[in-house]
N, C-alpha and C positions, 0 to 999 in steps of 0.2 A: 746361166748354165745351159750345156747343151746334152747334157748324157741321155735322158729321152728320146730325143732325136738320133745323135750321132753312133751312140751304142746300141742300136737296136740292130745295126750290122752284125757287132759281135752274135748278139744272141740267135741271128739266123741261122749265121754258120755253126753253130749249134745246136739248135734247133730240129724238130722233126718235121718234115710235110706229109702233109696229107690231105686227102680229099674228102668232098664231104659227103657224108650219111647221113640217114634218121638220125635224129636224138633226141630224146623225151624232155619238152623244154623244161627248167625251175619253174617254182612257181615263184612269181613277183608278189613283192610285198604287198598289201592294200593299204592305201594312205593309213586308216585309222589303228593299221596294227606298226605303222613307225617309230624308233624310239624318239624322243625327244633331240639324244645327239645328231640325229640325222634329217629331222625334218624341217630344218629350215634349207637345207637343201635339194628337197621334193620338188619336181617337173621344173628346177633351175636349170640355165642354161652358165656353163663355168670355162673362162678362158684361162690360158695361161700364160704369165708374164705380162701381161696389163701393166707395164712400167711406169708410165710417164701419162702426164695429163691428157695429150694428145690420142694416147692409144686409149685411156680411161673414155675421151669420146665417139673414138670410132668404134668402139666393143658394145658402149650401151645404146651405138645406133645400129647396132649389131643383133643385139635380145640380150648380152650380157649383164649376168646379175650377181655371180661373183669371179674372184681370180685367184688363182697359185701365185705365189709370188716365194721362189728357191730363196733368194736372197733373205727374207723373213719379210715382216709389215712394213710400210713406210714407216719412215722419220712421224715424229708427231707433228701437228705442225706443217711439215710440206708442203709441197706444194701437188704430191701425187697423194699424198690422203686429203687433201680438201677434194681433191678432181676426184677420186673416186665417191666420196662423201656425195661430192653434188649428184653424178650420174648414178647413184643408188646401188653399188658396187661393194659386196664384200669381201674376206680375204678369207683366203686358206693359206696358211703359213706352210710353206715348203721346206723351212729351216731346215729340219729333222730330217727329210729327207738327204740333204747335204751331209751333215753328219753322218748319218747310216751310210753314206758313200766314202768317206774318211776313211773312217773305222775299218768297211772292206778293204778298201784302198789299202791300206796299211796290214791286214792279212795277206794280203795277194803277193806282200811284199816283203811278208816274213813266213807265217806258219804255212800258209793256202798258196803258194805261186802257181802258176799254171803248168801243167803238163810238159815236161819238157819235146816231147813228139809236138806239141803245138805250137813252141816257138815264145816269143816276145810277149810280155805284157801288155795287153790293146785295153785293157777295163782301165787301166791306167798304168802309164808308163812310170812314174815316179812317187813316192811314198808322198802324196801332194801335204797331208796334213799327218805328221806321225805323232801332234800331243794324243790326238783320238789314238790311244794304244788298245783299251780295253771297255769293258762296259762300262766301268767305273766312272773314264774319263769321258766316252760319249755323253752319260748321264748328268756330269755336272754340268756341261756344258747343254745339255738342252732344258735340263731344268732351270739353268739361268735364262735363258730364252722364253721361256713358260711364266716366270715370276714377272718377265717385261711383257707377256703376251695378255697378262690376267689384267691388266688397265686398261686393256682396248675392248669395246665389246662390240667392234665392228669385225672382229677375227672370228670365223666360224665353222672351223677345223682345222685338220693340219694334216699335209700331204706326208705320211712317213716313209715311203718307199719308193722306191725307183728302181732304174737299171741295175745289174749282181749279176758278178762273175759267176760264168755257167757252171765251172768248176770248182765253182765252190758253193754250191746251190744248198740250200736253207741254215745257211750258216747262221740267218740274220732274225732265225722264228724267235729264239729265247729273249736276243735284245729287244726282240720289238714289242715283245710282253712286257717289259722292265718300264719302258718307252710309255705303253699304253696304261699301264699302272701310276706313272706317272704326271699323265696328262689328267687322269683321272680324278687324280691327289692334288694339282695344281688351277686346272680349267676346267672343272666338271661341264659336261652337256656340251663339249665340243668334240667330235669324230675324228679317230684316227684314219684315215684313208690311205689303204695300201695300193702300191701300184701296179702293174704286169702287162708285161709287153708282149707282141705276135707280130705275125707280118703276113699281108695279103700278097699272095703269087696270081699266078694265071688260070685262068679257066674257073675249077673250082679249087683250087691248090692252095693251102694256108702255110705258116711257117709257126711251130710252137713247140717249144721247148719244155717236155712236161719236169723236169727240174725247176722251173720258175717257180711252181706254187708251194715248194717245200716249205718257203718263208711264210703263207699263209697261216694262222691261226687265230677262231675265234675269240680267244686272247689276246690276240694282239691289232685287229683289224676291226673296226666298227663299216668299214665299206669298204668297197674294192673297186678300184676304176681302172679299167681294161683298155688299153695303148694302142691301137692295131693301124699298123702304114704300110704303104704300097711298099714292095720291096726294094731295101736300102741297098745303094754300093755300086748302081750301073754308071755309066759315064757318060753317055747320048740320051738326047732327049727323047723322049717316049711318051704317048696319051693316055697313058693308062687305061684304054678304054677296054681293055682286053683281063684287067683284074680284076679279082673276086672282094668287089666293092660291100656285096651284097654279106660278106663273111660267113659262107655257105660251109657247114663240118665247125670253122675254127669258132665259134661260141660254144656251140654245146660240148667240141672238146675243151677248151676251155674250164669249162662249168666243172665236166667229169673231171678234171684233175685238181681243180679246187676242193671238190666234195669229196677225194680222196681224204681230205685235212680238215673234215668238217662246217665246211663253207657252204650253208642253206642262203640262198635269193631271200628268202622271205624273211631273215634275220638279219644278214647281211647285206645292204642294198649294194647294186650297183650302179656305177658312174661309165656309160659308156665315153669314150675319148678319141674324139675322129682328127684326121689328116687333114690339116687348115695351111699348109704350103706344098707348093711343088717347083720344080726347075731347078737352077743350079745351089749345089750348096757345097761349103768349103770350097776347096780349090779343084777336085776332080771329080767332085759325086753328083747326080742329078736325080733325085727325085721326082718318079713319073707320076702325070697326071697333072692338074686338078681341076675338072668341070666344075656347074653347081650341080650339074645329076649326080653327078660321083658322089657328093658328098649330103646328100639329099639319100641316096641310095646307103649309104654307110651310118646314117642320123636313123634315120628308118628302120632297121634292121636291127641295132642297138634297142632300141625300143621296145620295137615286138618281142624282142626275146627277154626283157623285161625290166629294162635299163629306166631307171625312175630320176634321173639325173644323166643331162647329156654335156660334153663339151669338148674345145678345140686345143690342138695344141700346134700354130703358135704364132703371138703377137709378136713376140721378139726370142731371137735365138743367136748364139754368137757363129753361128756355120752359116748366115744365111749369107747372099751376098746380093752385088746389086740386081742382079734377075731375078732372083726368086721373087714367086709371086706369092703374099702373105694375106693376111686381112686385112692389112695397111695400106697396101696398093693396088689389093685383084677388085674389081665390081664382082667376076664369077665367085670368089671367094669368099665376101661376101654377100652375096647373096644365098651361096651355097649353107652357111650361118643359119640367116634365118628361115632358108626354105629345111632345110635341117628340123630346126627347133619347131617349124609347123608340123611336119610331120611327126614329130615326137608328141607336140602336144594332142594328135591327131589321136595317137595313140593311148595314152594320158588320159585323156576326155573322154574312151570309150570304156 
């Protein structure tokens, strides 16, 4: 799947900018005040989409120690769960995520449509999955997902959130309390992981949509891993040298709009989630940047502000094309990886 990446455009335009000010940082959890759901996930470095054997060995000569995986866990048996078995790689089921995009999907496209002053359905043009009608049927469907998830104990959370139509912003808190009651009841001591996306501009200019964190609640989120990419949607190639890598304003606005909904760092951890491609993508987009200082500079920053789990997005994505430069084919890339995850642990350690 590509909504992470490719819808992050929508949310810009969206979105609010701003530049950044003072902000009183969170305070970050301390190892020993962790819950249990979340700490096998502590100073982990987590990619996404780790498909295939191949990428299962460039990730763990990467620092990678677990992956997202939207489609759900391998097959049992595979030949991509023995590869990541060997390289000592675990999973976070993204399943739910998918679903939760259904379910909007199928609002957007009945009760929630977009604004007609804004035109065409971009979160998704067609009711891609309309059996997801209601919570009901999200639920049975991920609870069946759950009962297949409870025989693996190499699965050690699950990504529930993702990209959401701005116009229809916290549509998705209730279900995702059903969701996390669920997971509760089925996989105890595995983490619901919510997602939310921003976008780095120029200078110190950020892009964030304080509607994003409506979906947030203590109830329904055990962590929260925050998305933030150079700005999507230009069409020439660019160095990005000139963005706010450093995501100077957009964390601590961030935070504040979280903790609008009761979202404490020290309760909640966070997963910071940096920018692991750049150059062309799709057929007209180009995604500026990517050094290893950029991303050395973005792994960093994440950190200090109190990010206790960092990671990349992305191994594989269906918008990339043959230029893009990934973790598969950049040296800067990776490298950018693990000078990333040293700087974290730099952090980490002190």
């Amino acid at each position: 799947m590509k909504r992470l990446a490719a819808l992050l455009a929508l949310a810009l335009l969206a979105g609010c900018a701003g530049t950044g000010t003072p902000v009183q940082l969170p305070n970050a959890p301390h190892p020993s005040a962790l819950r249990a759901d979340v700490a096998s996930l502590l100073h982990g470095a987590v990619g996404f989409s780790v498909d295939t054997p191949a990428r299962a060995a460039t990730a763990a000569g990467e620092g990678v120690t677990s992956t997202i995986l939207y489609g759900g866990p391998p097959t049992p048996n595979s030949s991509l769960e023995k590869a990541l078995a060997q390289q000592h790689i675990s999973v976070i089921d993204g399943f739910i995520s998918g679903v939760m995009f259904y379910w909007e999907c199928h609002r957007t496209h009945t009760v929630a449509p977009p604004p007609k002053s804004y035109g065409k359905n971009t979160y998704c043009r067609t009711d891609e999955n309309p059996r997801i009608s209601s919570d009901a049927a999200a639920l049975r469907v991920i609870g069946a997902q759950l009962d297949r998830d409870a025989k693996h104990d190499y699965i050690v959370g699950y990504w529930v959130l993702d990209d959401w139509a701005w116009w229809d912003s916290g549509s998705g808190r209730d279900l995702l309390q059903k969701v996390h009651a669920l997971i509760v009841q089925k996989t105890p001591g595995r983490p619901a992981i919510c997602g939310f996306g921003a976008g780095i501009g120029r200078g110190t200019h950020y892009f964030w949509d304080t509607g994003t964190g409506r979906n947030y609640s203590n109830g329904g989120c055990d962590m929260v891993g925050w998305y933030n990419y150079s700005n999507f949607g230009i069409t020439h190639p660019e160095s990005g040298n000139d963005l706010n890598w450093a995501m100077v304003g957009l964390l601590p606005a961030m935070a504040q709009t979280l903790g609008k909904y009761g979202w404490q760092m020290s309760q909640t951890p966070l997963m910071g989630i940096g920018q692991a491609w750049g150059g062309r993508y799709e057929s007209r987009y180009y995604q500026p940047g990517l050094s290893t200082a950029q991303m050395q500079t973005q792994a960093a920053a994440f950190c200090k502000f109190g990010a206790t789990t960092i990671a990349w997005y992305a191994w594989d994505d269906s918008g990339y094309v043959t230029q893009t430069q990934t973790p598969n084919n950049s040296p800067a890339i990776a490298q950018g990886i693990k000078d990333g995850l040293a700087a974290c642990r730099g952090t980490w350690g002190s």
